[in-house]
N, C-alpha and C positions, 0 to 999 in steps of 0.2 A: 447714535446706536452704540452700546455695550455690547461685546460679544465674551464670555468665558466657558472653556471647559473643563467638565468632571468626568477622571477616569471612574472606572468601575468595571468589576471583573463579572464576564460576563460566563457563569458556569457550565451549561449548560454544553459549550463548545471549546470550554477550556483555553479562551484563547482573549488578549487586551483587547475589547472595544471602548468606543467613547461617546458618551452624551454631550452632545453640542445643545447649546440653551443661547438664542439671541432674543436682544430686548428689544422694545420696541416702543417709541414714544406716543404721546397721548394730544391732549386738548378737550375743546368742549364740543359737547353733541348738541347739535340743533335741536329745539323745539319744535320745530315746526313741521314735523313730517317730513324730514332734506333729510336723505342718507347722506354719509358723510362714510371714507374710507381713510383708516391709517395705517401707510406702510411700512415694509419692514423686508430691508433688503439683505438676502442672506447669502454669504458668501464664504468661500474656503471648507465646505463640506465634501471630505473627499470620496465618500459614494454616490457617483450622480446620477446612481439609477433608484430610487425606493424601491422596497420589497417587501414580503412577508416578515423577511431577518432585519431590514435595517428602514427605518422612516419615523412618521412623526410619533410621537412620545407623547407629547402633554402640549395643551397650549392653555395659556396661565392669564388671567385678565385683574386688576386694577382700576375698578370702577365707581365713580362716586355718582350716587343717584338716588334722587328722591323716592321714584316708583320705580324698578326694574321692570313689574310686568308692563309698561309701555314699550322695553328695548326687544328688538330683534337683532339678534347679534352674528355673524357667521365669519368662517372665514373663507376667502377668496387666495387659489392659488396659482402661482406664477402660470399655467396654464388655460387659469379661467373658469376652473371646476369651483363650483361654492359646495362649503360644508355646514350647513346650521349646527352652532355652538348650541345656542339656545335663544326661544323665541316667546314670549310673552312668559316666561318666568318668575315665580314669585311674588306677587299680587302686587299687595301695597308697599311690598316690604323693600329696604334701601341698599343698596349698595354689594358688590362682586368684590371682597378683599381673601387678596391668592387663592382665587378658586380658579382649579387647575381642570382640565379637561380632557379626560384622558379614557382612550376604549378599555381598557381594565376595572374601572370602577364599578364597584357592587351598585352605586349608587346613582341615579337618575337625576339629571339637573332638574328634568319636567318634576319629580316628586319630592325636590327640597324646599328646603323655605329660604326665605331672604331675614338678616345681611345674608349670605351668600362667602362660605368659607371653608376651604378645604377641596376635598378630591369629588370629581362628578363624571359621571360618563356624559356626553354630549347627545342631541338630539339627535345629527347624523354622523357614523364611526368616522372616525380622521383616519381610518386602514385606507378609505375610497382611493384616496391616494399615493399610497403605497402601490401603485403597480406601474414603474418605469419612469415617473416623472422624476427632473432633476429637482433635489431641492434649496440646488441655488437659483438665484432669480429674488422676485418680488414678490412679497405676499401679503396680503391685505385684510384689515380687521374691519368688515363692513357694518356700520350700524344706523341704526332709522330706529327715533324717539317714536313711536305710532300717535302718542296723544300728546296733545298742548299741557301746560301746567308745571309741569317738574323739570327743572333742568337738569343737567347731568358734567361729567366730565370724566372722559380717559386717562388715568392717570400713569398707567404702563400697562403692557402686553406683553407677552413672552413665546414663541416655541421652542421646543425641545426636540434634537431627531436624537434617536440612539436605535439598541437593537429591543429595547420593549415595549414592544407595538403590540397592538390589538389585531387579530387574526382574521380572515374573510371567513366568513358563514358556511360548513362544507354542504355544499348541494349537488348532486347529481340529476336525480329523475324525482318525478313525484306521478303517483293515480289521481290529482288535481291539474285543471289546465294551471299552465304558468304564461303568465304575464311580464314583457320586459317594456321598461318605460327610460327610454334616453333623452335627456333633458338637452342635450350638447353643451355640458357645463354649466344649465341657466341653474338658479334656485326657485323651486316651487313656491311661490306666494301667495297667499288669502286673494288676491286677486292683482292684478288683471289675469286671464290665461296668458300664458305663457306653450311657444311652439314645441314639441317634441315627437319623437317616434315613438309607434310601441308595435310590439310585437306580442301575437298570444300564440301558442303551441298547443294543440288540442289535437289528439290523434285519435279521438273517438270514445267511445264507451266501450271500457276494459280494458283501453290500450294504452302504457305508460307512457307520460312524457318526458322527455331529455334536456334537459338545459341545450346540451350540442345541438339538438335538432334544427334543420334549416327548411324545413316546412312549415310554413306560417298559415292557421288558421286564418289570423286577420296579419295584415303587415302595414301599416301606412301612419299621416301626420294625424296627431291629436292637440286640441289646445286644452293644458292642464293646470289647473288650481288645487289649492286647499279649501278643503271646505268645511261646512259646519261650524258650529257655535263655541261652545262648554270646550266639544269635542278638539277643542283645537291646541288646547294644551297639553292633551296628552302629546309625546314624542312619535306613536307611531298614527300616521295622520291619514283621515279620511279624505279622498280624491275628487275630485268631478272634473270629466273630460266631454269635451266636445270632438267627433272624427271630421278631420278638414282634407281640402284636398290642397296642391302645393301651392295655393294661392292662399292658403288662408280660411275659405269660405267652408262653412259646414253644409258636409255632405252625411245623408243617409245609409247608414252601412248593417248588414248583422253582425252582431257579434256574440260571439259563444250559442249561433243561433237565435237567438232573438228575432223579432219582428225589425226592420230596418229603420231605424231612426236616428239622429247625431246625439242624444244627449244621452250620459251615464254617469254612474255614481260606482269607486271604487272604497266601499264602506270597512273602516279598520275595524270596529267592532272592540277595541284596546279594554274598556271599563266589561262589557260582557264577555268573558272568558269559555262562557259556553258558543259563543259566535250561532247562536239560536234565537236568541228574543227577537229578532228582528225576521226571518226567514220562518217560524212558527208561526207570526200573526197576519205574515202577508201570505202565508199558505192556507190557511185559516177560514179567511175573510176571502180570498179566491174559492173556498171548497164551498161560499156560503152564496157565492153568484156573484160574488162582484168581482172589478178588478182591483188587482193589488200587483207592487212591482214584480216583475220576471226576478228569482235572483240565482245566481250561480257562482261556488267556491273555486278559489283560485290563488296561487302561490304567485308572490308579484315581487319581480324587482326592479329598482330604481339604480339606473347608471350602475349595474352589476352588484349593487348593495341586495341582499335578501333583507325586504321589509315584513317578510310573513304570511299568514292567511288574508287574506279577504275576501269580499262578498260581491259581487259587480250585479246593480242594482239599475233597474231603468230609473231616470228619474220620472218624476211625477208631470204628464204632459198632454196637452190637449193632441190625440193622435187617434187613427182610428184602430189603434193596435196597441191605446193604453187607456187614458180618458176617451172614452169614444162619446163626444158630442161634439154640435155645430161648428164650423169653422168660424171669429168673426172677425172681421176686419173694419178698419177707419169709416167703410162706408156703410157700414151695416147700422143703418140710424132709422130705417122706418117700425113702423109700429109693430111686425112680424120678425122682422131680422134680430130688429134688437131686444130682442127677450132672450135670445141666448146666444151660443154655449158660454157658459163663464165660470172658472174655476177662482175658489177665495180658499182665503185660509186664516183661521183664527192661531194670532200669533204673536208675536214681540211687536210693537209697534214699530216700524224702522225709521219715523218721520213723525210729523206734526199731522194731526187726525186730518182728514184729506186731501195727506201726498202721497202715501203709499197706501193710503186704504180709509175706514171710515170708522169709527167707534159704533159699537152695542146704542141701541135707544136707551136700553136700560141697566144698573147695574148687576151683580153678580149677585148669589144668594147671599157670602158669604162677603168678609171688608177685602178692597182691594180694590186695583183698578180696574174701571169699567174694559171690558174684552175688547179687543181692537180686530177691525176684519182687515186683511189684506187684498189689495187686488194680485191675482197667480196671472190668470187668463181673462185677457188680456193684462198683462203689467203695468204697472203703475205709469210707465212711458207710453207704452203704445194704446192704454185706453182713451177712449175719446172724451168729454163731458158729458156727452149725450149720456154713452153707456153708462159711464159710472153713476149719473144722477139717476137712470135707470135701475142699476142693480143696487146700488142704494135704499133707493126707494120700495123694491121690492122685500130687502132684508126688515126693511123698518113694517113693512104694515103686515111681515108673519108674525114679528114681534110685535106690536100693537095687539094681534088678535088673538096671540096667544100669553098675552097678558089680562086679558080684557075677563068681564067676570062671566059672560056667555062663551067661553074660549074653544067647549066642546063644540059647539053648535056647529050641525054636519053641513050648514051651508054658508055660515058667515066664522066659524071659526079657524083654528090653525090649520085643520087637513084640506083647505083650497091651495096650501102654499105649500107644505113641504110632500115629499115618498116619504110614509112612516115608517117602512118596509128598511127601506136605508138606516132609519134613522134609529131603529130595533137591533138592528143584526151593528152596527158603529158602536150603541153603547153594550152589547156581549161583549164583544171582543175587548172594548176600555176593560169592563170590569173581570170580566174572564182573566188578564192580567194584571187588574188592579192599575194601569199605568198612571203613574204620578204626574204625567205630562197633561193627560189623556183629557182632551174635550178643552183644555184651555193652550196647548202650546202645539204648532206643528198638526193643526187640525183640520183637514180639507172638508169642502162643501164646492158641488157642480150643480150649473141650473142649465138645462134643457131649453131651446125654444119655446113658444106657447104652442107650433106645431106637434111637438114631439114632447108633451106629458105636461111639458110648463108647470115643473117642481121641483121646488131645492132637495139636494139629495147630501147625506151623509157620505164622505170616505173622496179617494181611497185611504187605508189606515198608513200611520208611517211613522217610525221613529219610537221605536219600541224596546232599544237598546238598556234602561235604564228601569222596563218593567220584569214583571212576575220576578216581584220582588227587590231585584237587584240597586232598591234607591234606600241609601240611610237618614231619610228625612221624611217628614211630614205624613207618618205610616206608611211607607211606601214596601217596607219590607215587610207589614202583618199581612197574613190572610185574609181576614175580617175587616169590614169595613167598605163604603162604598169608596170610587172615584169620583162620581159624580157632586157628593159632597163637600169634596174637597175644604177644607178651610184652615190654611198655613200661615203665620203670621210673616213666616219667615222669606213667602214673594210675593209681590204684588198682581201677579198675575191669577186672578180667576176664571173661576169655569163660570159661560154664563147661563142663564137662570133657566135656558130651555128645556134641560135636561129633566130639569126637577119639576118643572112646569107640567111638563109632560107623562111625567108617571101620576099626578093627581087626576088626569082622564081614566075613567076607571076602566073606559074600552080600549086606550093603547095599552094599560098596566096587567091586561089581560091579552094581551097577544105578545106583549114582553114574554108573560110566562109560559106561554104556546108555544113561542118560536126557539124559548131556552128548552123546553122540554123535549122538541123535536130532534135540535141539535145536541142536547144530551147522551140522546141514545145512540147520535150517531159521531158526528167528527168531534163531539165535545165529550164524545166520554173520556175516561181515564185511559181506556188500553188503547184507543186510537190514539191521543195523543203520546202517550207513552214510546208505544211502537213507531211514531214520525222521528219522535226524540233519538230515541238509541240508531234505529238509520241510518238517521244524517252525523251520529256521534261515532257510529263505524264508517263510516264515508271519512271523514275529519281525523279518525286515529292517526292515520301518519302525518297528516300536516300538521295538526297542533303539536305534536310532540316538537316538532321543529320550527314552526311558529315561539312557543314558551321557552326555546331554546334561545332565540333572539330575544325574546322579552320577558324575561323570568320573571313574573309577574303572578304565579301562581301559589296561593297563601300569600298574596302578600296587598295590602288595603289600596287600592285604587277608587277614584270620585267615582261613584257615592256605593261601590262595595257596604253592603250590611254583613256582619258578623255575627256567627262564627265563616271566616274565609275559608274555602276546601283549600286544599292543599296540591291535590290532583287535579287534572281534568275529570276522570270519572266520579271525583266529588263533587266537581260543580256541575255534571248533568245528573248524579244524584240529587243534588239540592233543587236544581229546578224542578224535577219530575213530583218529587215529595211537595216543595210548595205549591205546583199545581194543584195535587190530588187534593190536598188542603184548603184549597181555597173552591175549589170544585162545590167540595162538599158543605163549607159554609155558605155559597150560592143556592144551593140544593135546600138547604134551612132558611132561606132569606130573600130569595127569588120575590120580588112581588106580585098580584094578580092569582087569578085562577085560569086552571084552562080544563072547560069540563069535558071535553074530548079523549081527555085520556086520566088515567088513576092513579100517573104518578104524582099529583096535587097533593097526595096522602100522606107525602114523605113527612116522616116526622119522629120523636120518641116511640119504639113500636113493640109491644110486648108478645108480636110474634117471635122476636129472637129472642132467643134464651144465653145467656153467657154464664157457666158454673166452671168448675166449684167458685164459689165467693165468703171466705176470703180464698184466692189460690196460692199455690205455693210454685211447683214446677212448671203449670200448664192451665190453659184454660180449655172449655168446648163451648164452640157455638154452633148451634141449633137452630133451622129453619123450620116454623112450622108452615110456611107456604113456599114463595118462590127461592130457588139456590142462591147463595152470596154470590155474587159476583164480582165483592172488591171488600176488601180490610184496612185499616188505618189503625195504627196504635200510638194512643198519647199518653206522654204521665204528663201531671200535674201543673208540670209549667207548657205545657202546648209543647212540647219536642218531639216531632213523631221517633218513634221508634222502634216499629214493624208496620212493615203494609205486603199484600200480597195482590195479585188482579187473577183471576181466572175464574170458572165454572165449579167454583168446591161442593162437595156434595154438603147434603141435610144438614148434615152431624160431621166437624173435626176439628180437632187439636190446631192450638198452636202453643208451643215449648215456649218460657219463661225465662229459655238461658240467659243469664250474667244480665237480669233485673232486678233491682233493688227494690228493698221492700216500700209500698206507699201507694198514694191512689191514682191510680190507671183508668180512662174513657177509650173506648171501644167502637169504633165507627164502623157499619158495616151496608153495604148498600146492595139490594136485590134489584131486579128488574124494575120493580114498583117502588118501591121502600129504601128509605135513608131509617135507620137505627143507631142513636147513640146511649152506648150501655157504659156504669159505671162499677169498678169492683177493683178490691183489695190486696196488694200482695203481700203477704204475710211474710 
């Protein structure tokens, strides 16, 4: 060990302090999934208390490596607290040279690229420690290769104490519940759970909560992981907790109200800045009969660090207070038992085709890998043979008949096997927000006993964080366009062919456009969802404010962020609300099916609205010669909206032309019955 130090005038107090910097030796990291710790024992620091004024500084790494995003790296202090440096970082890319870590950096280790050099804020603040600990003692650079393949090697490490430290979070109270989660110095890891306490603070509706408060909504042992996929390289990290009792064992609990069950999800929501996409579609898809998760906001902190907003989300579970079907178990192998309950999910394969699930009969419409089904309920461990050859066998001969060229046929074809009802209202809401996911990733499917309906059902919906819009790949951010079509060179993962199979029935493709027309006028119109939007975005005004405070991340590109990035929060629930309207309305043109029950099938080009003067200069009028506007849309030329209004306008009025350039303008305007799109000139 090297130890030296640099003075420096510290101004602020007018007075000598000094930056202590010790080094710290290296070696090779395991291959093999072995964490491996190297110490670093610091001594002759003469504050032995850390504080806001005086602690860690920077800690500084030297690392030779082929894949950095294999390493998770943190560090461990002489009391046992871990701090994630940084944890899958970097992709493919090699090597940490003097990249320093320090809570001052403008710049996020999660959003650099690799080599890896220069100044970076770490995953979690090294302030954590600044409150009383000595920092003499031993301190530890913990690191675990994740994958086989690329070696590596420590080649030095460093920390730095002085008095320019990174500063705690100021929190007081907040009108969200708060959430406190104490690890007892463990680090949270992708898995196994890991034991801690938490604490939520919840004084009712309308009534602030206190950090200080020592009335605990809920109070007891939780076992906590990382969770999530993609999501896991962001810095601020989505949760899943089990509630245990002091043995360990998962107990049944409410929380924030909820129906009482052990499993939850505390979702960061980091990539969706509106903390909406996900809470809109499970609201949605609840308003439309089904179930979808409970979800409720909340300010959370880890071992006194403020992590921000989040979402606390039931997971997805066979209960009679979330998935409500059969119970089944090992023994349930007779011809009645074993027809259900069973929950699958179309998703990443996570094994070799019948170890965590079974492949599609048939491939996708589009190139790519054949869709892989997963077992949910029962899991891959606890299904039996029986079951699985069972549910199996049942996925194959929907697909069989609804591939077959009599597919319609009402008594030998696909509608003896699935609720189409489900499987109507699953693809609204995909394409309602266009989800780039939607039908091939994170896709549920539940089957019933043969007592109780004995039919695959769509839903519930889930993981919606990266739609209505908010994906910059594969169309995810146009308006136009199906989901269901999907065809991305860029994954391998497709939607498979039911979707599309199914709108060629000319009798589902006509209750598609029934059940969209219904839900139109009611929770899918524009000012319904508008008004759920702004709601829950004045609910959210003071957290996010202090949320983006931690993670300034606002205007600024996050995966898979589409551009232009708002800059505010109130730009990014204006941009979602506009992309809705927008895509509403090319829905409303492109819906397929008739439904002659009602006359909004008419929607179309409609020369009952009149739009003058044309060319305009200041102003335009439009004119109803039947039902009132009841919503406007203004686009120029390249699709950029750029007025819209919703309400009851009368016959005949204005709308002003301020600070628009001259050129050609389309005019979307929608009555009770009637979608009209008008075109005209501004001079």
């Amino acid at each position: 060990m090297e130890k030296y130090v640099l003075p420096f005038l510290l101004c602020l107090i007018f007075q000598t302090s000094f930056a202590q910097t010790f080094i710290g030796g290296g070696g090779p990291i395991p291959d093999n999934q072995t964490a491996i710790v190297f110490p670093l024992t610091v001594t002759g620091v003469p504050q032995t208390a850390m504080s806001n004024t005086f602690g860690i500084e920077s800690v500084c790494l030297n690392i030779t490596h082929g894949y950095v995003g294999d390493l998770n790296i943190l560090l461990i202090a002489p009391d046992n607290t871990y701090i994630e440096l940084t944890t899958g970082n970097g992709g493919g890319g090699q090597n940490y040279t003097n990249t320093c870590l320090t809570d001052l950096s403008p710049n996020y280790i999660s959003s650099g690229n690799a080599p890896f050099t220069g100044s970076f804020r770490p995953e979690s603040p090294l302030y954590v420690v600044n409150n009383g600990l000595n920092p003499n003692g031993t301190w530890q650079l913990y690191i675990i290769d994740t994958y086989p393949q690329d070696a590596g090697i420590v080649n030095s490490w460093s920390i730095t104490f002085g008095a320019n430290t990174g500063q705690p979070f100021p929190f007081t109270s907040s009108n969200l519940p708060i959430i406190k989660i104490n690890t007892m110095g463990q680090a949270i890891e992708d898995e196994p759970k890991i034991l801690a306490n938490m604490q939520i603070i919840d004084n009712g509706a309308g009534i602030r909560n206190y950090i200080t408060d020592t009335i605990y909504a809920y109070e007891g042992n939780i076992g906590v992981e990382v969770r999530g996929s993609s999501s896991q390289m962001f810095p601020k990290k989505s949760l899943g907790f089990e509630t245990w009792d002091s043995l360990g064992n998962e107990i049944d609990t409410s929380i924030l109200g909820f129906p009482k069950e052990s499993d939850w999800i505390l979702n960061a929501n980091y990539t969706d800045k509106s903390f909406l996409r996900n809470v809109t579609s499970y609201h949605l898809f609840n308003q439309m009969g089904h179930y979808a998760s409970r979800t409720k906001y909340a300010e959370v902190f880890i071992n006194n660090v403020y992590v921000g907003v989040y979402i606390l989300m039931e997971k997805i579970k066979r209960d009679n207070n979330r998935v409500d079907i059969s119970k089944l178990t090992p023994l349930d192998t007779s011809a009645v038992d074993i027809t259900g309950g069973y929950i699958l999910k179309v998703d990443k394969a996570t094994g070799s085709s019948g170890a965590g699930g079974f492949s599609s009969a048939f491939p996708p419409v589009n190139n790519g890998d054949i869709p892989f089904i997963l077992y949910d309920y029962p899991d891959e461990v606890e299904i039996t043979t029986e079951q699985s050859n069972y549910i199996q066998a049942f996925v194959d001969s929907f697909e069989q008949a609804l591939h077959a060229p009599q597919f319609t046929d009402p008594i030998n074809g696909y509608y003896k096997y699935i609720n189409d009802s489900t499987f109507i209202d699953f693809f609204l809401i995909n394409e309602l927000s266009k989800n780039v996911d939607g039908y091939r990733i994170s896709s549920y499917l539940y089957k019933e006993k043969i007592t109780k309906g004995n039919r695959l059902c769509a839903g519930p919906v889930w993981d919606y964080d990266i739609a209505f819009g908010n994906a910059d790949y594969c169309g995810g951010q146009n308006q136009t366009g199906w989901s269901y079509t999907y065809n991305c060179s860029t994954s391998g993962f497709q939607v498979p062919f039911w979707w599309a199979r199914l709108l060629n029935d000319p009798i589902y493709r006509n209750k598609v456009k029934c059940r969209y027309t219904q839900l139109r006028n009611t929770i899918f119109s524009t000012t319904y969802i508008n008004s759920y939007i702004d709601s829950i975005a004045l609910y959210l005004q003071e957290g996010q404010d202090r949320n983006f405070q931690q993670w300034p991340i606002l205007g600024t590109y996050v995966w898979p962020n589409p551009s232009p990035i708002p800059t505010t929060y109130a730009g990014e629930i204006t941009k979602l609300k506009n992309w809705i309207s927008t895509r509403l309305f090319w829905l409303d043109l492109n819906m397929p099916g008739t439904c002659s029950t009602t006359g909004l099938e008419a929607i179309s080009n409609n020369t009952s609205i009149q739009v003058y003067p044309n060319p305009a200069k200041s102003f335009i009028t439009i004119k109803s010669d039947s039902d009132p506007i009841e919503e406007y849309l203004l686009y120029n030329i390249n699709g950029q909206l750029i007025d819209n209004g919703i309400g009851n306008f009368n016959d005949e009025f204005t709308i002003p032309l301020t600070n628009i350039s001259s050129g050609i303008y389309f005019l979307h305007t929608r009555t009770h019955s009637q979608l009209s799109v008008s075109r005209f000139v501004v001079e």
